[in-house]
Structure formats: structure tokens, C-alpha cells
C-alpha positions as a Python dict, from the first residue, in 0.01 Angstrom:
ca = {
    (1, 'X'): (0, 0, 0),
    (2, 'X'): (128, 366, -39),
    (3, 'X'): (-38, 687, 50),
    (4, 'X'): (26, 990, -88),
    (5, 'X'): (-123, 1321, -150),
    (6, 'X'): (-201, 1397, -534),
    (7, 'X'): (41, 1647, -542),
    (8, 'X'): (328, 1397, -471),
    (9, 'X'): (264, 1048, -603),
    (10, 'X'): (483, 1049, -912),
    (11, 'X'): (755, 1032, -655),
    (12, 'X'): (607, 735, -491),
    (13, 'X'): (504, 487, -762),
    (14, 'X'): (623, 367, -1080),
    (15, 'X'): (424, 538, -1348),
    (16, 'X'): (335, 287, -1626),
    (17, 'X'): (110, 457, -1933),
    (18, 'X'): (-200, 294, -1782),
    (19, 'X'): (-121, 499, -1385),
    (20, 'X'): (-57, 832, -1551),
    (21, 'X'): (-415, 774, -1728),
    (22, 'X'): (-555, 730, -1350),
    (23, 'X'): (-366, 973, -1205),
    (24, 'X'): (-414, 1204, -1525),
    (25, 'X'): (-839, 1104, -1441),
    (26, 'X'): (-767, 1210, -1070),
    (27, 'X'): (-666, 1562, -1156),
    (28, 'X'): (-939, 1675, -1400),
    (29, 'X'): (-1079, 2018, -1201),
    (30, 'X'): (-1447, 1857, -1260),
    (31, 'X'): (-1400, 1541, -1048),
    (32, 'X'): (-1702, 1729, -821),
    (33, 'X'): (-1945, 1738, -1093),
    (34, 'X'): (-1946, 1388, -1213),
    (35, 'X'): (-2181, 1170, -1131),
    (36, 'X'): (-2202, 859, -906),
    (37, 'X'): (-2128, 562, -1149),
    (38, 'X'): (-1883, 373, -1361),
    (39, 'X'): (-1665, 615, -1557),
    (40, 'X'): (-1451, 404, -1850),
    (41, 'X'): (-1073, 585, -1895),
    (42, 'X'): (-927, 328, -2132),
    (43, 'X'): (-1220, 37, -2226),
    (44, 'X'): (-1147, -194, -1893),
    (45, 'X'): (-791, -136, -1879),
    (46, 'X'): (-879, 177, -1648),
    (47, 'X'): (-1181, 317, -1535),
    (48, 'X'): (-1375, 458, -1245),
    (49, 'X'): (-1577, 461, -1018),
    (50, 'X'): (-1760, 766, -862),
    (51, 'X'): (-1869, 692, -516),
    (52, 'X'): (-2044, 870, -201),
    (53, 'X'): (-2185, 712, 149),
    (54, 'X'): (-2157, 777, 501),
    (55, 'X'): (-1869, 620, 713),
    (56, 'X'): (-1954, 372, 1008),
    (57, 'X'): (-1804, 239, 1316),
    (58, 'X'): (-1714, -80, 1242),
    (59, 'X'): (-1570, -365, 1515),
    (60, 'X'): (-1513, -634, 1264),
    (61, 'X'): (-1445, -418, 896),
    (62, 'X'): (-1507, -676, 578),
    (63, 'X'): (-1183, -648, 422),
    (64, 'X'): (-1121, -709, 8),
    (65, 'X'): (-849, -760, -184),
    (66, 'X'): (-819, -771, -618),
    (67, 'X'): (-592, -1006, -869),
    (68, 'X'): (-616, -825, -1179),
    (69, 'X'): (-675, -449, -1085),
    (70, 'X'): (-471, -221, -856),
    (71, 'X'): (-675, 43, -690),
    (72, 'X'): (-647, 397, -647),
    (73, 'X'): (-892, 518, -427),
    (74, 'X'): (-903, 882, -373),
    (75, 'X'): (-1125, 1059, -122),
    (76, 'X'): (-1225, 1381, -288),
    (77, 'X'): (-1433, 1495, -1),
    (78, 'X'): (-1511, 1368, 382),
    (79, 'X'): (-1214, 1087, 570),
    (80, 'X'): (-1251, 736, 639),
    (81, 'X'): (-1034, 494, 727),
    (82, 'X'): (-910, 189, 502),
    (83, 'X'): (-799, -110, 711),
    (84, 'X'): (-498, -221, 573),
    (85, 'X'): (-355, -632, 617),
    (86, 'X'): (-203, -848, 416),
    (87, 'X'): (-414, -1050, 159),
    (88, 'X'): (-246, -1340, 267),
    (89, 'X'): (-362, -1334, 670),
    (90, 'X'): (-720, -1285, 563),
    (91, 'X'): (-983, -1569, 655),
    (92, 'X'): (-1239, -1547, 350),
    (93, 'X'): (-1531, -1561, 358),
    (94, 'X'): (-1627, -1694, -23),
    (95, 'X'): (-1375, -1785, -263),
    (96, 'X'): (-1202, -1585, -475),
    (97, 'X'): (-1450, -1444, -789),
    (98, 'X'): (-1286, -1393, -1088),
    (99, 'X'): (-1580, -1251, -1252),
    (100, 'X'): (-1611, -976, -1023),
    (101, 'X'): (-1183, -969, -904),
    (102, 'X'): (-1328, -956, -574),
    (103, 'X'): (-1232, -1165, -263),
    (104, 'X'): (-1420, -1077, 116),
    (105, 'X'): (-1263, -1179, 428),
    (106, 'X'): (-1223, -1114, 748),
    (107, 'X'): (-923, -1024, 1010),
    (108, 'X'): (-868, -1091, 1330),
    (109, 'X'): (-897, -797, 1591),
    (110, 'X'): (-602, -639, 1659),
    (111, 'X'): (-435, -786, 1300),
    (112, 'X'): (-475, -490, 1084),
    (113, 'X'): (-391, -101, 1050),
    (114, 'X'): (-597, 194, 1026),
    (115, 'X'): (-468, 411, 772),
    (116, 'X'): (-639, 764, 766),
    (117, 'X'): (-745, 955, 421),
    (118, 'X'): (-837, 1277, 427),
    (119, 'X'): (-971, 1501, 119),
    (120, 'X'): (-699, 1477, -116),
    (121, 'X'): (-536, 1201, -11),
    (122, 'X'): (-545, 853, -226),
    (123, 'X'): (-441, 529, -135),
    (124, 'X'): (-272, 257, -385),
    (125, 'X'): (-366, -120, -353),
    (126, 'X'): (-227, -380, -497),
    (127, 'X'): (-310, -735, -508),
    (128, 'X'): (-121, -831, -178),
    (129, 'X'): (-313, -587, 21),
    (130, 'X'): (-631, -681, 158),
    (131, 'X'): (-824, -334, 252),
    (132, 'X'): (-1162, -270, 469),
    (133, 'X'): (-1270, 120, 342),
    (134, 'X'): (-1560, 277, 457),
    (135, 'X'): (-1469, 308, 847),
    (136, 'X'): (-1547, 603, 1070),
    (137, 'X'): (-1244, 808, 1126),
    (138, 'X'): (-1397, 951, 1471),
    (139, 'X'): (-1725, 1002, 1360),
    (140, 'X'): (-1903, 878, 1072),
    (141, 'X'): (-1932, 1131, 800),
    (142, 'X'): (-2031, 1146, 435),
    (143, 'X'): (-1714, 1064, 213),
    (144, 'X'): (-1710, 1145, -194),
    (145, 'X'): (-1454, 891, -349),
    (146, 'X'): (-1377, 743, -672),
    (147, 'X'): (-1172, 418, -705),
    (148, 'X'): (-962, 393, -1020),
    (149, 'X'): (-919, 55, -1122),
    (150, 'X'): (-587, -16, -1366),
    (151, 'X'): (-575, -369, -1462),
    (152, 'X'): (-212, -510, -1401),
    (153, 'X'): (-29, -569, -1667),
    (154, 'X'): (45, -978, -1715),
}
């Protein structure tokens, strides 16, 4: 995982064509103005989505984790925390669906990091990082995100 503001994340990952399209995407001045949804960058090699709900308390956060996409999730508004573990230590709770690159688990208590985002602030994900967003930093509070997706390159 890295975290970075979106000022400084050329410095912190290695920009392939497909992350300067999704980082290119996360600078556009109308990010505010688009609509909840599925946004396509490049076909399914990159695209986003445009996302809003309220943060909760959470005890036992469902974490995730991805095989073919890294994500970029970028709060544009609102904080939240992202629970951050490896993939590996996760118990799941379904097997892994292709279809959908999605895996749920769960972590033991005590396991896991919080990592704090803030507007402005994006997180990068890869495929060994199993992630739980959506948790209150404090108390809950609406958050405006969008996820970019870039498939890895195999």
C-alpha cells in the first residue's frame, strides 16, 4: 500500500502509461461534478468509479483484496479509514471471484492497520493488500470517493 497526496505520487510509484491515465483522471478540475457511477478511462484497462456514502463504526471491517486491478482510491471529499492487512492473513469468507476480481474476508482484531485519508489524499492497492474502506475516522461522515481501477499488466 502507499499513501500519498495527489500532489506527490509520481515520486512514490512507478508510473506505467495505464497509472498516468488514473492519475491524469484524478486531476481533471471537474471530479465534483461527475456523477455517481462507472466512468470508462481506457475500455477496462482503467476506469472509475464515482462513489459517495456515510462512514460507520465498524468492530469487525469486511476487508477485500483484487488479482487483476490495482486500486487507487481517492477521497475527494469527507475521511474514512481503510484497514490495511495483508491478503495473505485474511480468513475469506467466499472464494475468490474472478468474474467480479473480488475476494471478502475477514481479520482478526487487533491484525490490521488503520490508515487515515483525508480530502486529497489517495491510497494505492495492490493485489497483496487486503483493505476494509468505509470506516469512521472519529465520527461517521459522508465521504465522496472514486476508485480507479488499472488492470495489471500480465
Amino acid at each position: 500500500m502507499i499513501v500519498a497526496g495527489l500532489d506527490t505520487i509520481e515520486h512514490q510509484l512507478p508510473l506505467t502509461p495505464d497509472l498516468r491515465q488514473a492519475i491524469a483522471f484524478l486531476r481533471r478540475s471537474d471530479l465534483l461534478d461527475l456523477p455517481d457511477g462507472t466512468i470508462a478511462i481506457d475500455n477496462t484497462r482503467v476506469f472509475a468509479i464515482l462513489q459517495r456514502y456515510r462512514t460507520a463504526v465498524m468492530d469487525a471491517p469486511k476487508f477485500e483484496y483484487h488479482r487483476k486491478y490495482i486500486d487507487l482510491q481517492y477521497v475527494l471529499s469527507g475521511e474514512e479509514i481503510i484497514g490495511w492487512a495483508p491478503a495473505s492473513a485474511m480468513t475469506a469468507s467466499f472464494d475468490y471471484d474472478a468474474g467480479q476480481d473480488l475476494c471478502y474476508g475477514l481479520m482478526q482484531p487487533g491484525t490490521w492497520s488503520p490508515v487515515r485519508l483525508q480530502a486529497g489524499q489517495l491510497a494505492v492497492l495492490w493485489p497483496e493488500d487486503g483493505h476494509a474502506p468505509r470506516i469512521a475516522a472519529g465520527r461517521p461522515c459522508l465521504v465522496r470517493k472514486i476508485v480507479v481501477k488499472v488492470m495489471l499488466m500480465v
